[in-house]
C-alpha positions in Angstrom: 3.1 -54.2 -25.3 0.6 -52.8 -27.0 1.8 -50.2 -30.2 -0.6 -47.6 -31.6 -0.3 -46.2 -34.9 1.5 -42.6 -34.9 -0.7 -40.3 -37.6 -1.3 -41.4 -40.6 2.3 -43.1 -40.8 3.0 -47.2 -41.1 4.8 -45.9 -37.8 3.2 -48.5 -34.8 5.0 -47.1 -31.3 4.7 -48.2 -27.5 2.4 -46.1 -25.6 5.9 -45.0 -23.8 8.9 -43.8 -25.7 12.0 -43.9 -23.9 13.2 -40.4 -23.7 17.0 -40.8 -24.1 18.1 -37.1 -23.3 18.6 -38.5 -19.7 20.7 -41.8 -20.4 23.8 -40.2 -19.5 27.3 -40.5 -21.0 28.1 -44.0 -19.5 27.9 -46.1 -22.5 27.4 -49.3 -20.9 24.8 -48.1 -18.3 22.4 -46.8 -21.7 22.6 -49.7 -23.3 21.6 -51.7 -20.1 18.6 -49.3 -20.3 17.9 -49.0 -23.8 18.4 -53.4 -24.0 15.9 -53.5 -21.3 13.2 -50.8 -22.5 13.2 -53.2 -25.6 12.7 -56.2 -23.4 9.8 -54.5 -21.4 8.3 -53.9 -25.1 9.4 -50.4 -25.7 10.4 -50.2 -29.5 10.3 -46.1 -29.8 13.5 -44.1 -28.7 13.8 -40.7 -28.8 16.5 -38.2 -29.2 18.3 -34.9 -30.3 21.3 -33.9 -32.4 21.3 -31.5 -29.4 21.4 -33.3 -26.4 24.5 -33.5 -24.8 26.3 -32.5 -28.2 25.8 -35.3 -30.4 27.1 -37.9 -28.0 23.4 -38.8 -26.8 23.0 -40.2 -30.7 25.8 -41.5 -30.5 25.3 -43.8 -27.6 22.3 -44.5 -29.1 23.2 -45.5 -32.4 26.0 -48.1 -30.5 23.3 -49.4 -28.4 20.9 -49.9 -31.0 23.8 -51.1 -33.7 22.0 -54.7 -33.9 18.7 -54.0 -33.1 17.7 -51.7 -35.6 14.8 -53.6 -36.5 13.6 -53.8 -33.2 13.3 -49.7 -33.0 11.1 -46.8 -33.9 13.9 -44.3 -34.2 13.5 -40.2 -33.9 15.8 -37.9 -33.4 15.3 -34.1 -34.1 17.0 -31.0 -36.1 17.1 -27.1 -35.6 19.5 -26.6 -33.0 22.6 -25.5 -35.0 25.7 -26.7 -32.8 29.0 -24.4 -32.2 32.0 -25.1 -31.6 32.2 -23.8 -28.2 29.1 -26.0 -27.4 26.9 -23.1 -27.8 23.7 -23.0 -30.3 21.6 -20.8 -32.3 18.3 -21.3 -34.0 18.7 -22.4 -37.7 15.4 -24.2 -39.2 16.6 -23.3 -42.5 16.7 -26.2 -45.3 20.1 -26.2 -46.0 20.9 -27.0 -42.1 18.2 -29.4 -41.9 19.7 -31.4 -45.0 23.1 -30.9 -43.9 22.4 -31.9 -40.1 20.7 -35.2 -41.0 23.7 -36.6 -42.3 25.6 -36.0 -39.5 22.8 -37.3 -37.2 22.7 -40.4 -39.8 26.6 -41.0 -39.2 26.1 -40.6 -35.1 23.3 -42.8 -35.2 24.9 -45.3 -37.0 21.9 -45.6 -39.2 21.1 -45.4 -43.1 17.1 -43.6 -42.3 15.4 -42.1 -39.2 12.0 -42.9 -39.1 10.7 -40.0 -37.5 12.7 -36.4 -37.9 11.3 -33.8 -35.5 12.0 -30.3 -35.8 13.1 -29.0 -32.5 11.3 -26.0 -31.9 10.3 -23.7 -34.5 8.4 -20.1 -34.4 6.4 -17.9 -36.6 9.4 -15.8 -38.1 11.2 -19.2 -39.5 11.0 -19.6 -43.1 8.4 -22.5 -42.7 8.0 -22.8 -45.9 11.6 -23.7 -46.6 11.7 -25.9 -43.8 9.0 -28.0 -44.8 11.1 -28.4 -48.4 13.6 -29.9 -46.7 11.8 -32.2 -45.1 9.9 -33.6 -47.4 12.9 -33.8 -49.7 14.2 -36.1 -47.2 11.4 -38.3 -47.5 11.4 -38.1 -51.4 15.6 -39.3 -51.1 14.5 -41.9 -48.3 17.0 -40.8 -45.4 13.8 -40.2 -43.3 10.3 -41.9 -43.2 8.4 -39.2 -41.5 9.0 -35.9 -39.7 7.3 -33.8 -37.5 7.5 -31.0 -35.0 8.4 -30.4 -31.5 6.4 -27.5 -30.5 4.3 -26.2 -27.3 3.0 -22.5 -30.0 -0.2 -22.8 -31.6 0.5 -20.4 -34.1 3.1 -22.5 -35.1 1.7 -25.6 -34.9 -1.4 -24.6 -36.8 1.0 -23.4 -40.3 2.3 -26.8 -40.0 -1.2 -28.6 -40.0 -2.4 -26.3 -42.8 1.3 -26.4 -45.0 2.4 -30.2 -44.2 2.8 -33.6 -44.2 3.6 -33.8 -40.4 2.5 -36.8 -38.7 3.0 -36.1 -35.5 3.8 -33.0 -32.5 5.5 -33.4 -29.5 4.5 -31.0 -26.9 4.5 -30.8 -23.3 1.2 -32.0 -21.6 0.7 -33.1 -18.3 -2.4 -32.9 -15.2 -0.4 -29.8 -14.5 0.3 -28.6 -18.0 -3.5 -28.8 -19.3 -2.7 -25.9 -21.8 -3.1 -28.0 -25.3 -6.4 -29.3 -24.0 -8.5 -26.2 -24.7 -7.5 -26.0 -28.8 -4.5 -28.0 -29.6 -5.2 -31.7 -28.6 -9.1 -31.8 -30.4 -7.7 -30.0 -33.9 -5.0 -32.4 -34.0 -6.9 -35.6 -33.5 -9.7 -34.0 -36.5 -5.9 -33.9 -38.6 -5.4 -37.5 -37.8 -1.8 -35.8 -35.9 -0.9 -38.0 -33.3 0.7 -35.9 -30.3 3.4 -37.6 -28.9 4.1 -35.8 -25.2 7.0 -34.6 -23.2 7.1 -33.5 -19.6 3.6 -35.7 -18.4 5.8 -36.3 -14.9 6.3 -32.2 -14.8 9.7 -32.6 -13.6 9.6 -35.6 -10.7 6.6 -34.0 -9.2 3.9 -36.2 -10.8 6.3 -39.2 -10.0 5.8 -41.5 -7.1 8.0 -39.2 -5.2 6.0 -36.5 -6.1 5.6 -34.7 -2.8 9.2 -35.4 -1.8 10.3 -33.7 -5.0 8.0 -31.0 -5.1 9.1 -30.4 -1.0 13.2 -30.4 -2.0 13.0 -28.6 -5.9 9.8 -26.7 -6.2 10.5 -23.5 -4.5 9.4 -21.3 -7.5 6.5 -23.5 -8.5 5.6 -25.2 -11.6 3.6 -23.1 -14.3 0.5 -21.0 -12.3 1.6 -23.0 -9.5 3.2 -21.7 -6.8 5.2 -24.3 -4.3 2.0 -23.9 -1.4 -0.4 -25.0 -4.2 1.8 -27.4 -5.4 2.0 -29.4 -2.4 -1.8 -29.1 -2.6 -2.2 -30.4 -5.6 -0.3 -33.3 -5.4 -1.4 -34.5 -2.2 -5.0 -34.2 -3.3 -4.1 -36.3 -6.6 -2.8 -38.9 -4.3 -5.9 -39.2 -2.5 -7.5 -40.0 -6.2 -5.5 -43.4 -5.9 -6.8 -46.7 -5.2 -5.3 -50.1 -4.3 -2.1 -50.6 -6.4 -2.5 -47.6 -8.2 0.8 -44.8 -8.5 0.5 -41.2 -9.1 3.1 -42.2 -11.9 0.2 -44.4 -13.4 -2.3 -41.8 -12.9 0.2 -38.6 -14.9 0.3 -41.5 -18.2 -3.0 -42.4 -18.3 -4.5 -39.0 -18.0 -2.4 -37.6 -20.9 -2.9 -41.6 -22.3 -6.7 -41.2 -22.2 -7.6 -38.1 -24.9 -7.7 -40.2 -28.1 -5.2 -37.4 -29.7 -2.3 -39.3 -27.5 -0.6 -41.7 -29.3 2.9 -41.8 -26.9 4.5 -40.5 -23.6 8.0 -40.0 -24.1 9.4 -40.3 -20.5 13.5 -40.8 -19.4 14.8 -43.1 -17.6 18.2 -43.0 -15.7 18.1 -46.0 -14.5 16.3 -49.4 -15.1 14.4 -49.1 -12.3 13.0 -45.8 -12.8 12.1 -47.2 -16.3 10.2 -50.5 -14.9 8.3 -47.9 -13.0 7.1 -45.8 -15.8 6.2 -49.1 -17.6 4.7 -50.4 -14.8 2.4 -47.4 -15.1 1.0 -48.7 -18.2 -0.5 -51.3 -16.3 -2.8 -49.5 -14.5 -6.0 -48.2 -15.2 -8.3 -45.5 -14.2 -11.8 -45.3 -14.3 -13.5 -42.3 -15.7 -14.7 -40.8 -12.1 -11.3 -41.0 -11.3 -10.3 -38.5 -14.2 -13.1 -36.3 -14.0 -11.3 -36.0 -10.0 -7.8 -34.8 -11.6 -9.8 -32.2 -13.6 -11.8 -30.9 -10.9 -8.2 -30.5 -9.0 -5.7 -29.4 -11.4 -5.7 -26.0 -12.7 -7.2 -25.7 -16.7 -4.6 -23.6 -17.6 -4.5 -22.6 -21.6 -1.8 -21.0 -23.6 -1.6 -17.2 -23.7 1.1 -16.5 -25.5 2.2 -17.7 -29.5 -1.4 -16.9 -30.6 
C-alpha cells in the first residue's frame, strides 16, 4: 500500500488508519484485526487514552508487542480519567506529561509517534499545552503531536503557535464544513489532515441506505432523515461498474491534496477488507464534481 508523508514529519502512513476505538474488548478478536490491517498494508493505528478507559491501549499495545516496527503509532491526551469512569477536560501540561506515561506503560511502548490532543478550545491555556508537547519531543517519549479538533478558532492558534503536524477532524460528503477555510490553510501550512467520521456513522457505507432507513431518524448534520435517504440514493446512482459508495466517501475526502489519511474502524475483518478494498477504486473528476452538486456545502458556524 501506498504511504504518504503526514506534514512535515519523517511520519509515511497508509491512506487508511485503522481506527481502533471500535476493536472491542476481546483481545484475541483485535489482534486478528489489527494482524490483518498490517497484512492488507495498513501500518497506522489510532487510538485514545480515552476509549474504553485505557483498555483500548492496552489491547493495542499486546497486539502490537512484536510488531512495533511495523506501526505508525498515535494515541491522544486531554481527557482526564476518574475513578468512577467519568472525565473532565484537562489540556494542561502537567496532565499531558503525566498522562503520557501512563499511555507509554498501556501501550507497552518506549515513544508514540504521533500524540494528538483530544479536543481542545479557545479558553485552554494553549500556550502551556503546546510546552508540554514539545517538551515531549525534546525528552524523545513522542515524535510528533498534533490536534484532534473540528474549531477553527482553535485550530488556527495552533497553526500560528506550533509545531503540529497534523489535525484530525471530521470530514465527510456529508460533513463538507472544513472545505470552505480549514482544508486549503492547512495544505498552505504543509498540515496534513488526517480525518474521522468520512462513513458519517454507517450511512456512507455500502449499507448506507439500510443504515440511514434503521438509525437515522434525527438526521445527520442539516440533514433531516427524508433528505437523507435522498442523498444517499442519489450518490449511489454516481457509481459505476465495481465501484462502492464506501469507495466513493474515501476517495472524496482522499482527493483534496490536504488529506493525507482516513482513519476508519473496523469491527471485524471483513468490514476492514471492505474499507481497504475502497482504496482500490478510483473516481474520475465528473464523478466528484456529481457528489458536490448533491451533497449539501455546509460550513462551520460556530468556534469562529
Amino acid at each position: 500500500m501506498k504511504k504518504v508523508q503526514l506534514g512535515q514529519s519523517e511520519l509515511n502512513v497508509s491512506p487508511i488508519a485503522l481506527g481502533c476505538m471500535s476493536l472491542g474488548t476481546d483481545l484475541k478478536k483485535a489482534s486478528n484485526i489489527i494482524d490483518e490491517a498490517l497484512e492488507l498494508g495498513i501500518n497506522y493505528l489510532d487510538t485514545a487514552d480515552l476509549y474504553d478507559q485505557g483498555r483500548n491501549e492496552e489491547i493495542v499495545g499486546k497486539a502490537i508487542k512484536h510488531k512495533r516496527d511495523q506501526v505508525i503509532l498515535a494515541t491522544k491526551v486531554g481527557n482526564h480519567l476518574k475513578e468512577d469512569g467519568s472525565w473532565f477536560w484537562d489540556p494542561s501540561k502537567s496532565y499531558i506529561k503525566e498522562q503520557v506515561k501512563e499511555s507509554l506503560t498501556r501501550l507497552q511502548v518506549d515513544y508514540i509517534d504521533l500524540y494528538q490532543l483530544h479536543g481542545g478550545t479557545i479558553e485552554d491555556p494553549i500556550d502551556e499545552t503546546i510546552e508540554a508537547f514539545e517538551e515531549l519531543v525534546t525528552e524523545g517519549v513522542i515524535r510528533y503531536y498534533g490536534i484532534s479538533s473540528i474549531r477553527p478558532n482553535v485550530i488556527r492558534q495552533y497553526i500560528e503557535k506550533s509545531n503540529i503536524v497534523s489535525v484530525m477532524m471530521q470530514y465527510s460528503i456529508l460533513d463538507r464544513r472544513p472545505e470552505e477555510e480549514m482544508l486549503q490553510l492547512l495544505d498552505q501550512h504543509n498540515i496534513s489532515v488526517v480525518t474521522r467520521g468520512s462513513l458519517a456513522k454507517g450511512l456512507l457505507s455500502n449499507k448506507g441506505l439500510e443504515v440511514t432507513e434503521n438509525k437515522a431518524q434525527k438526521g445527520y448534520l442539516e440533514y433531516d432523515k427524508e433528505t437523507l435517504l435522498k442523498t444517499v440514493k442519489q450518490l449511489k446512482e454516481v457509481l459505476q461498474e465495481n465501484q462502492t459508495l464506501t469507495g466513493l466517501a474515501m476517495q472524496y475526502v482522499l482527493s483534496n491534496s490536504a488529506v493525507s489519511s482516513v482513519v476508519a474502524g473496523a469491527s471485524s475483518i471483513d468490514q476492514l477488507k471492505e474499507n481497504v478494498g475502497a482504496l482500490n477504486q478510483s473516481f474520475g473528476s465528473e464523478q466528484l464534481a456529481q457528489v458536490e452538486n448533491i451533497a449539501l456545502a455546509n460550513k462551520y458556524e460556530q468556534h469562529r
